[in-house]
C-alpha positions in Angstrom: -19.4 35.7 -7.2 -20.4 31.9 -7.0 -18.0 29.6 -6.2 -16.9 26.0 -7.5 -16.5 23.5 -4.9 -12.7 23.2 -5.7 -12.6 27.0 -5.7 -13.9 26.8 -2.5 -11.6 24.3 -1.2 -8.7 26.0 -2.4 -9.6 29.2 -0.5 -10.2 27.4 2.9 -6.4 25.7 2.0 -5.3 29.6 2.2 -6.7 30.0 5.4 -5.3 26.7 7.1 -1.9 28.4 5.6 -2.1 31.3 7.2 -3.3 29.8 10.1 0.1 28.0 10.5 1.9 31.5 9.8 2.9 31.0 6.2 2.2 33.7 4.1 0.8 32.4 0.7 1.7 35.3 -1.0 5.2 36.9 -0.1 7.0 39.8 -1.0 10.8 39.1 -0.3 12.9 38.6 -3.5 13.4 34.6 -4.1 16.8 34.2 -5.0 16.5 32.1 -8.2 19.9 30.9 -9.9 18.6 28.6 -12.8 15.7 27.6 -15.0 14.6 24.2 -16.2 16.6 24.8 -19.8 19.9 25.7 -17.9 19.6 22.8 -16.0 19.5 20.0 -18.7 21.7 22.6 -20.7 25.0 22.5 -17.6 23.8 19.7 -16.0 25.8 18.7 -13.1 25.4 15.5 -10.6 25.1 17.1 -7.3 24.9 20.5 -8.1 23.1 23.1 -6.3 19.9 25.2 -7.6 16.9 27.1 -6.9 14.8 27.6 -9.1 10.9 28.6 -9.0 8.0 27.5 -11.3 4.2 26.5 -11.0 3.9 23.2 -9.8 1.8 20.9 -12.9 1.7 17.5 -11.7 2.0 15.1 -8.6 2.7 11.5 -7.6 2.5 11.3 -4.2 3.7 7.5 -2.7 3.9 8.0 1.1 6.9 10.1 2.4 7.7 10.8 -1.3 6.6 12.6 -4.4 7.4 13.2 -7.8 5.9 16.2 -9.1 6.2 18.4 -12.0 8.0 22.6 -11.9 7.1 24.4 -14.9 9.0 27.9 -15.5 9.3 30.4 -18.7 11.7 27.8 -20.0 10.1 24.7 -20.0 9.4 21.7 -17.4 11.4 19.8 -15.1 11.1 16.9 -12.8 11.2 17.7 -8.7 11.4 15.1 -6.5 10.1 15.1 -2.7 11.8 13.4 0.2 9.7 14.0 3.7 13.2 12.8 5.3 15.3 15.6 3.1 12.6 18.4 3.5 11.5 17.4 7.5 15.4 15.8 8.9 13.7 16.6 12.5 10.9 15.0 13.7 8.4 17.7 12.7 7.3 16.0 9.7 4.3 19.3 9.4 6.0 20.7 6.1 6.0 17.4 4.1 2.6 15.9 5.6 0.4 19.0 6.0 1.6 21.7 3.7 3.2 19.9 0.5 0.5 16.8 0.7 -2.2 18.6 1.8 -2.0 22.4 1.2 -0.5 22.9 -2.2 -2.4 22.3 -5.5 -1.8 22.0 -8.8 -1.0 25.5 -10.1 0.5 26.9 -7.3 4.3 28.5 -7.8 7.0 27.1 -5.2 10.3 28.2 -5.0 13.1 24.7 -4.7 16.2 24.4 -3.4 17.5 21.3 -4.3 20.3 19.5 -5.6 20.6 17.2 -9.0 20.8 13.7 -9.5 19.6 11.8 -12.5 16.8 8.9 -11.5 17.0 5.2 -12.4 15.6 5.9 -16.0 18.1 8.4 -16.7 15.3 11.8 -16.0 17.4 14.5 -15.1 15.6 15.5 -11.6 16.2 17.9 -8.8 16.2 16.6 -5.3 14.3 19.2 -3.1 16.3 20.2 0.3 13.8 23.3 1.2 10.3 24.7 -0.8 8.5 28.0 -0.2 5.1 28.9 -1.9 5.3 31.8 -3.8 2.1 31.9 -4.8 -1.7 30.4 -4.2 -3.6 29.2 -7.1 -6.9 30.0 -6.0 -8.6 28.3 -9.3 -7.7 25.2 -10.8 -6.1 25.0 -14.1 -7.8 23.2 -17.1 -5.4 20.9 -18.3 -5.5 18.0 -20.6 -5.8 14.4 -19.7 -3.6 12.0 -21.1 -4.5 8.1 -21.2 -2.2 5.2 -21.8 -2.1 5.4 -24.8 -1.4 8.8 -25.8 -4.4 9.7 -26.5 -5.4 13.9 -25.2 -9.0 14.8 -23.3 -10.5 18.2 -21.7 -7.6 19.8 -23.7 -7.6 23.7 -23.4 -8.5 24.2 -27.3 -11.6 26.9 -27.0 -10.5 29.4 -29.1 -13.1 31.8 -27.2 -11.7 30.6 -23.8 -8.4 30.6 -24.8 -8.0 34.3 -26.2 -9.9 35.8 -23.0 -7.8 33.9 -21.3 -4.6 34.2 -22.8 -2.9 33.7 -18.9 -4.2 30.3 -18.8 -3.6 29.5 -22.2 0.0 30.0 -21.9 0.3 28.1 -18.5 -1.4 24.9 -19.7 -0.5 25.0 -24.3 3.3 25.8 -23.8 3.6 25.9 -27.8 1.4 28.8 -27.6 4.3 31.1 -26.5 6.7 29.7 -29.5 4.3 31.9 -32.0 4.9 35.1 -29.3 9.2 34.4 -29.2 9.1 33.9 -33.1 7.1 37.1 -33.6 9.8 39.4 -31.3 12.4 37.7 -33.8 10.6 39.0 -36.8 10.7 42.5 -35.4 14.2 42.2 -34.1 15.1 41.2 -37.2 13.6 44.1 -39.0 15.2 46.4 -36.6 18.9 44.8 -37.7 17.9 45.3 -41.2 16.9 49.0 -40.9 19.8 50.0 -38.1 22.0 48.6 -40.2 21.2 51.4 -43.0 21.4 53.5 -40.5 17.5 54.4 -40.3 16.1 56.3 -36.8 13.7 54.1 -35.2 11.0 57.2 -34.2 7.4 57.5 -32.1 5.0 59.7 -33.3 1.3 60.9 -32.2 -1.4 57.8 -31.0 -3.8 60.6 -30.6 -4.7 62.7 -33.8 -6.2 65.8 -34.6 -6.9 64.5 -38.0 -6.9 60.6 -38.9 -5.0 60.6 -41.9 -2.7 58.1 -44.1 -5.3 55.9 -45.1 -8.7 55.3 -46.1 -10.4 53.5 -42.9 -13.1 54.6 -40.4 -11.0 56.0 -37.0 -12.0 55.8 -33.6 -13.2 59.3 -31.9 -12.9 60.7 -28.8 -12.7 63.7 -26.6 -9.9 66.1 -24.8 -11.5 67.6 -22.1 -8.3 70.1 -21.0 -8.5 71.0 -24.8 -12.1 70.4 -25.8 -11.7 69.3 -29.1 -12.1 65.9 -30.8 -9.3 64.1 -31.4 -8.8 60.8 -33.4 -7.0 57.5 -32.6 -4.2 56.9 -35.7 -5.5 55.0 -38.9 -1.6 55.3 -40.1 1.3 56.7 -39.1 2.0 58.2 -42.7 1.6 61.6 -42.5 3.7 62.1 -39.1 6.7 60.3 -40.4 6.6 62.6 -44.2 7.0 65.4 -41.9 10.2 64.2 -40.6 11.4 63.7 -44.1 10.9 67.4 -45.0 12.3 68.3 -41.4 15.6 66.7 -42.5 16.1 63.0 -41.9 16.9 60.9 -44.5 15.6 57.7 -43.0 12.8 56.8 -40.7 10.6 53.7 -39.0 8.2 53.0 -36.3 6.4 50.0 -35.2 2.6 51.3 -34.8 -0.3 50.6 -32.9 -2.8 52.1 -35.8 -6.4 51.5 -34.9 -9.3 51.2 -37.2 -13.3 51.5 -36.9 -14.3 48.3 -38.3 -15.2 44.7 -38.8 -13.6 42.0 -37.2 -12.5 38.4 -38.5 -9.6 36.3 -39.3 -7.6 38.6 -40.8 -8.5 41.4 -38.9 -8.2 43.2 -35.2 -9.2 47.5 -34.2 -6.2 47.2 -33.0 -3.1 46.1 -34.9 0.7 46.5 -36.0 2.3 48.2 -38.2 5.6 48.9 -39.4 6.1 52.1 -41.6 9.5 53.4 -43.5 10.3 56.2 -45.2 13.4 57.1 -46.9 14.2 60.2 -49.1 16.1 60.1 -52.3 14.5 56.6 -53.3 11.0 55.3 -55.3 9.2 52.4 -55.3 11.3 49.9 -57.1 14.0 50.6 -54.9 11.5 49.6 -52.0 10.7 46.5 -53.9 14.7 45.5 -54.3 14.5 46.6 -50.4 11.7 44.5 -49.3 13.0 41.0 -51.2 16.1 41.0 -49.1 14.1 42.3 -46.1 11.9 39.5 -46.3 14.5 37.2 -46.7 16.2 37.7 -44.0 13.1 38.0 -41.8 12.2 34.3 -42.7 15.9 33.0 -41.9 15.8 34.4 -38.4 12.3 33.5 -37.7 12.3 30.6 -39.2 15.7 28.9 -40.1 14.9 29.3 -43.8 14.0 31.2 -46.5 11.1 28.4 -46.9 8.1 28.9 -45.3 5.1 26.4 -44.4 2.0 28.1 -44.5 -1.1 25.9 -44.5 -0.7 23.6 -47.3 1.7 26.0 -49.5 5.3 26.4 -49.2 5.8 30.0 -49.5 9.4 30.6 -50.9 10.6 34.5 -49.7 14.1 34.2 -51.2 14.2 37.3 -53.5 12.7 38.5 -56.7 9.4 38.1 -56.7 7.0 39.1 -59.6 6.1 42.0 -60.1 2.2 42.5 -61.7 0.1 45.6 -63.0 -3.1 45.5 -60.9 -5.0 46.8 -64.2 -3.9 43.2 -65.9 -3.9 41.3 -63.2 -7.7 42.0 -63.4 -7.4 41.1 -66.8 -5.7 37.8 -66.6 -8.1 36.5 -63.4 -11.7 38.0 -64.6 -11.3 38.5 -68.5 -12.2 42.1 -68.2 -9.9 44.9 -69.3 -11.0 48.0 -66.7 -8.1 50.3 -68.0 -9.7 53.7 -68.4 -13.2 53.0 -67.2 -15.7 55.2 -66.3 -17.2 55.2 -62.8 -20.8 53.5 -64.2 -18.5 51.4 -66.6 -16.7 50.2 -63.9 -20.0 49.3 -61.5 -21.4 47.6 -64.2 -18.4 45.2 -64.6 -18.3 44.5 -60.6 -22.5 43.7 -61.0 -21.7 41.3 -64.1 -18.7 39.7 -61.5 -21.2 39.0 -58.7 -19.5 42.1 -56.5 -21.9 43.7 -53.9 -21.5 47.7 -55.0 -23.1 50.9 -53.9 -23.7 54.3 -55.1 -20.9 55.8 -52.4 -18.0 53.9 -53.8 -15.4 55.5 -56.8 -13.4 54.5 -59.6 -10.8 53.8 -56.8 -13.0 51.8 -54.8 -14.5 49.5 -57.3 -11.1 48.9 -58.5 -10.1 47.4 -55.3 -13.5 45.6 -54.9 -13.0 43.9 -58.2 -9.6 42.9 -57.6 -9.9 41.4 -53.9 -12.7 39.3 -54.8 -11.3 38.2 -58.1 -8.0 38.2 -57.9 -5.9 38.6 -54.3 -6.5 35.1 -53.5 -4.3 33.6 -56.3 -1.0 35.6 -55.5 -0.1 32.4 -52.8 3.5 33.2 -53.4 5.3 36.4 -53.0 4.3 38.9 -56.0 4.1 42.6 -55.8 0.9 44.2 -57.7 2.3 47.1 -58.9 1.0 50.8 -60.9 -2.8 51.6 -58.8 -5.1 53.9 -60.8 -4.4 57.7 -59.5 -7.7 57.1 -57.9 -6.8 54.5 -55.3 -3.9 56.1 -54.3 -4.4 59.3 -53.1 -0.7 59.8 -51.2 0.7 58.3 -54.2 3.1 60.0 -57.1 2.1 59.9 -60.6 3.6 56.9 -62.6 6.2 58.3 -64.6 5.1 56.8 -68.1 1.3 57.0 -67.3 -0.3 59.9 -65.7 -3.7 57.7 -65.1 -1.6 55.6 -62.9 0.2 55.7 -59.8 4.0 54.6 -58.8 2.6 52.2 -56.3 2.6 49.0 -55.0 1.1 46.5 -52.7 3.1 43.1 -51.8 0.9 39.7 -51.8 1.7 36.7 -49.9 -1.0 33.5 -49.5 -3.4 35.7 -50.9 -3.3 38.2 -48.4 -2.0 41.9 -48.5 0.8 41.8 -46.1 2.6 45.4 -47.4 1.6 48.5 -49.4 4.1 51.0 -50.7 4.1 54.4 -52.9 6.8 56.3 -54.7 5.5 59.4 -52.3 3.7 62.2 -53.6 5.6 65.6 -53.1 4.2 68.4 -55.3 1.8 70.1 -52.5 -0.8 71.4 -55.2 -1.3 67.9 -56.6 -1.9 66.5 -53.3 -4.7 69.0 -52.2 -6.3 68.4 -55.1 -6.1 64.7 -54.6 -7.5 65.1 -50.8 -10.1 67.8 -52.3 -11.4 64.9 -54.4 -11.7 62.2 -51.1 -13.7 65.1 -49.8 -16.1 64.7 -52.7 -16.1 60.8 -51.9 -16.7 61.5 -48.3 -19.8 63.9 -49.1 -21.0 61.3 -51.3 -21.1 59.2 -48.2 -17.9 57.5 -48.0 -17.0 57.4 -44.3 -13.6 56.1 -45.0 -12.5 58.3 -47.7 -9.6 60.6 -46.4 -9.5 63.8 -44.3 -7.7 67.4 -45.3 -4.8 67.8 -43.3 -3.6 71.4 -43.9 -0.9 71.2 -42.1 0.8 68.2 -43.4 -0.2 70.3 -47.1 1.9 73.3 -45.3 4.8 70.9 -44.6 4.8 69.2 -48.4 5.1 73.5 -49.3 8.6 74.1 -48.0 9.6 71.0 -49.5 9.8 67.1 -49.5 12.4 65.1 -50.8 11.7 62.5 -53.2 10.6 59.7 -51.0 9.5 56.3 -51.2 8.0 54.3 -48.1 6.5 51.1 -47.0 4.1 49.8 -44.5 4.4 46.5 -43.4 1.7 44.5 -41.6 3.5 43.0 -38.6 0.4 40.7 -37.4 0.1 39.0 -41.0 3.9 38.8 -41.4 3.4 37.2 -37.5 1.0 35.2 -39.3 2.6 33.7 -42.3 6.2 33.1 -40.5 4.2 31.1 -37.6 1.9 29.0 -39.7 -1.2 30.6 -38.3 -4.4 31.5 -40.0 -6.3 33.7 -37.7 -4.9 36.7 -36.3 -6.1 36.0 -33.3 -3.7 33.5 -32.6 -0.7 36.2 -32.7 -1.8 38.7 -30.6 -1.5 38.2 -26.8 -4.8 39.8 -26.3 -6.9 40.3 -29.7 -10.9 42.1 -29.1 -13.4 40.2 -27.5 -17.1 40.4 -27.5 -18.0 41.6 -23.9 -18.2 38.1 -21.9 -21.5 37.2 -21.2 -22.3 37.2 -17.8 -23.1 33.6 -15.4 -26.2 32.8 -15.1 -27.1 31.5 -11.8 -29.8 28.5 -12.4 -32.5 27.2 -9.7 -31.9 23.5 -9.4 -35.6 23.5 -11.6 -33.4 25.0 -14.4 -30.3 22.7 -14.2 -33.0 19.5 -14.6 -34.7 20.9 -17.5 -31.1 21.6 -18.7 -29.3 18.4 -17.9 -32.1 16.3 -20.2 -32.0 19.0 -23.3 -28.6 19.7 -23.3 -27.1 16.9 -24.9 -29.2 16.3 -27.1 -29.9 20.1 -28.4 -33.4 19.2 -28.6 -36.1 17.3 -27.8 -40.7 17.7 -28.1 -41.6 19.9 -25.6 -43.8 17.3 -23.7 -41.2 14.3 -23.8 -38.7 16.9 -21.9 -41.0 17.6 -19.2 -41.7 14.9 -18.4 -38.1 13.6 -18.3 -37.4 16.8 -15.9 -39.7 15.0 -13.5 -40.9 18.9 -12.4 -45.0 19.9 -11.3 -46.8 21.6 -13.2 -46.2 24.9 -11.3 -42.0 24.5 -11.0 -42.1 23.4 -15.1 -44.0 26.6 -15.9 -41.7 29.2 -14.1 -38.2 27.2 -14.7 -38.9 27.1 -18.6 -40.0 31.0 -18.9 -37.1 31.4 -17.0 -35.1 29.8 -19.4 -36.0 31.7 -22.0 -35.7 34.7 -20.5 -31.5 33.7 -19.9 -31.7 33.2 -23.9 -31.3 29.3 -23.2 -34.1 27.6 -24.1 -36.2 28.4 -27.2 -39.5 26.6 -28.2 -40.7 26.7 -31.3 -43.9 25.0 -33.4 -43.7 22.0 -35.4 -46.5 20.6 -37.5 -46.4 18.1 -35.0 -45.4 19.3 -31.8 -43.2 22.1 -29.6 -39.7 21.5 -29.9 -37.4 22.6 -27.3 -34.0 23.8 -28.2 -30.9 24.4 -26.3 -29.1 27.9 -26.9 -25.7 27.6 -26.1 
């Protein structure tokens, strides 16, 4: 592992500690009785505290320092007195350790009392300090000049997700989005308790990946040699406690899907699935307004909420809107009672990429996410899906073509989808039977068999209507965000690339190209100042890291940098 200089500097700081017998990282309880919010909260002239934090800034004037705490609650100013901290004449604690030996980043431990400074900053008077903990590498955080204005901020989105530690240490308003989002689920929990709904777990690992139409993840038991699947939905598990008995039942899930990545989109996400017998799908509509609702009052103070340059508005009803005419209305085409080829044909004359693998269901949804989703800004529920997009679904009680189903769109997003359940065991094995024939066409997301949730639906289902609920876009909307990225604490990553460790050849060739991106080839050798020799092996070299690229102009070679 190659060092920075400060790196380095920091580690020989840990041995000069240890050195003078203080262990930099130790493992006794510290007996903290406040944080920076209680303290401007009860504050009190002369009143004792300890409280611990990472130390984020210092202004050392002699024998005394102002400096910076930050804990979970916020910041808080700390002042330094050699004289309070060292009232013998072994000044070592003030002058070597404090001065010298802690950095930026490192977490103290203060005991102190508080006074309020000249300009009125509430401020704790330190009496004794311990380190807690070494910093070994320095933090990256933002400059400030006089006049306001931010440098070197931490604003990377690729360093700042990877590094999600460092990004809450050093962009505080990072963590606001993580409290609001364990309001929204608290709040949904209130909502659901209060009906008296079970809050249940059920299986992470699957024999059969069913409840939706998505690519799963596959693995191996080796006790049981047999695949098993990582959970597209939780779906299937929770119907099976509806026929064993319970009226009412939720989970939060991890679900986990085989595919693309973007915005919008993680392998690994939340979701939040109810089920409750005895009701359909315009109950769950009625259900989900005043959900909503309230989810945006505790979240957010209102039922109001900003998102991007919209004002989304949750407080109940919202629209409600046949998918078959929404089509209609945003492409001029009426698809009700299409063929397959029919269908395809209309998706080709709308500019829609199509293949031979996808359905009637699938060109459905193709047409209408590409052509219509995006205008449904405010709350509106797209309601009554073509039997063949909705395989779980019940028939619509007025059109057997249709389904009772619904999906709920907000900023132009699907943030919840929701079925009058299907409960007649013989229509839903023929409706799996015909996924089968999708997936043999080549479908790899069309939907397994699953015999045994068939056996279940046999000895009998209650009418049931149920609801699944995107927790990461709900995440999103409430906190203004617009990549998902930003909500959870740890999204995917591509693997990091790996250091390259340059000759100091390469770092010439390097420091002249790249600022500028790129330059003739003959200009940047000679600005390199390199021999022939060193100029031949540090630009192959270059290439060979994927960080230099030449290519021929009419008049030249061009070097490029490739960041």
């Amino acid at each position: 592992m190659q060092l920075s200089e400060q790196e380095i500097v920091r580690r020989e700081k840990l041995t000069k500690l240890r050195e003078m017998g203080i262990d930099p990282y130790p493992a006794a309880l510290y007996p903290v009785d406040a944080t920076t919010k209680s303290i401007k909260q009860d504050f009190e002239e002369g009143k004792k505290v300890v409280i611990s934090g990472r130390l984020m800034s210092r202004r050392i004037q002699g024998k005394a320092s102002f400096a910076e705490l930050q804990d979970s609650e916020g910041r808080i100013q700390v002042y330094f007195n050699r004289d309070e901290i060292c009232p013998d004449d072994d000044k070592t604690l003030y002058n070597e350790v404090y001065k010298k030996l802690l950095d930026i980043g490192d977490i103290i431990g203060v005991e102190g009392e508080l006074f309020t400074t000249q300009v009125g900053e509430k401020t704790v008077m330190v009496k004794k300090f311990s380190l807690l903990s070494k910093s070994l590498r320095p933090l990256p955080l933002p400059k400030v000049d006089d006049e306001g204005r931010v440098f070197d901020a931490f604003n990377d989105p690729e360093l700042r997700y990877r590094q999600r530690y460092v990004d809450l240490v050093v962009n505080p308003h990072v963590k606001d989005t993580f409290i609001k989002r364990t309001k929204i689920t608290t709040s949904i929990r209130e909502f659901y308790n209060q009906k008296g709904y079970l809050e249940v777990e059920t299986p992470i690992l699957q024999p059969i990946p069913g409840g939706a139409a998505a690519r799963p993840f596959l693995t191996h038991h080796n006790a049981l040699n047999i695949p098993l699947y990582l959970r597209i939905a939780n779906e299937l598990y929770l119907k099976r406690l509806i026929v064993g008995g319970f009226d009412g039942v939720y989970e939060f899930a991890k679900d986990f899907r085989n595919e693309g990545m973007d915005r919008t989109h993680n392998p690994e996400f939340t979701v939040m699935e109810l089920y409750v017998a005895y009701k359909d799908y315009n109950w769950m509509m009625d259900t989900t307004e005043k959900l909503l609702e309230k989810v945006a009052v505790d979240a957010t103070g209102s039922s109001k909420v900003t998102v991007g340059e919209h004002e989304i508005e949750f407080k109940a009803p919202y629209p409600r809107v046949p998918i078959l005419e929404a089509i209609k209305i945003h492409t001029g085409f009426d698809v009700a009672g299409m063929e397959e080829e029919e269908l395809r044909e209309v998706a080709k004359n709308l500019g829609i990429e199509v293949d031979d693998t996808m359905g009637v269901g699938k060109l459905i949804d193709e047409i209408f996410g590409e052509k219509c989703e995006h205008h449904y800004i405010q709350p509106t529920f797209i309601i009554d899906y073509p039997k063949e997009m909705s395989p779980l679904t019940k028939e619509h009680r007025s059109n057997p073509k249709l389904t009772e189903r619904f999906e709920l769109m907000v900023n132009g997003k699907e943030l919840a989808n929701a079925y009058s359940e299907l409960n007649d065991p013989i229509d839903q094995r023929e409706r799996f039977e015909d996924q089968l024939k999708l997936s043999e066409k080549g479908d790899d997301e069309a939907m397994f068999i699953d015999q045994d949730f068939l056996r279940a639906l046999e000895y009998g289902m209650p009418p049931t209507s149920g609801i699944g609920i995107g927790i990461d876009r709900l995440v999103m909307l409430m906190t203004n965000n617009s990549s998902i990225q930003e909500v959870l604490f740890f999204p995917q990553m591509r693997p990091e690339k790996k250091q390259v460790e340059l000759s100091e050849e390469e770092k010439a060739i390097l420091d002249v190209l790249k600022p500028v991106g790129e330059m003739p080839l003959p200009e940047l050798k000679e600005k390199a100042g390199l021999s022939g020799k060193k100029w031949d092996k540090s630009t192959k070299a270059l290439s060979n890291h994927g960080l230099l690229k030449v290519e021929k102009t009419a008049d030249t070679l061009l070097a490029k940098y490739i960041g």
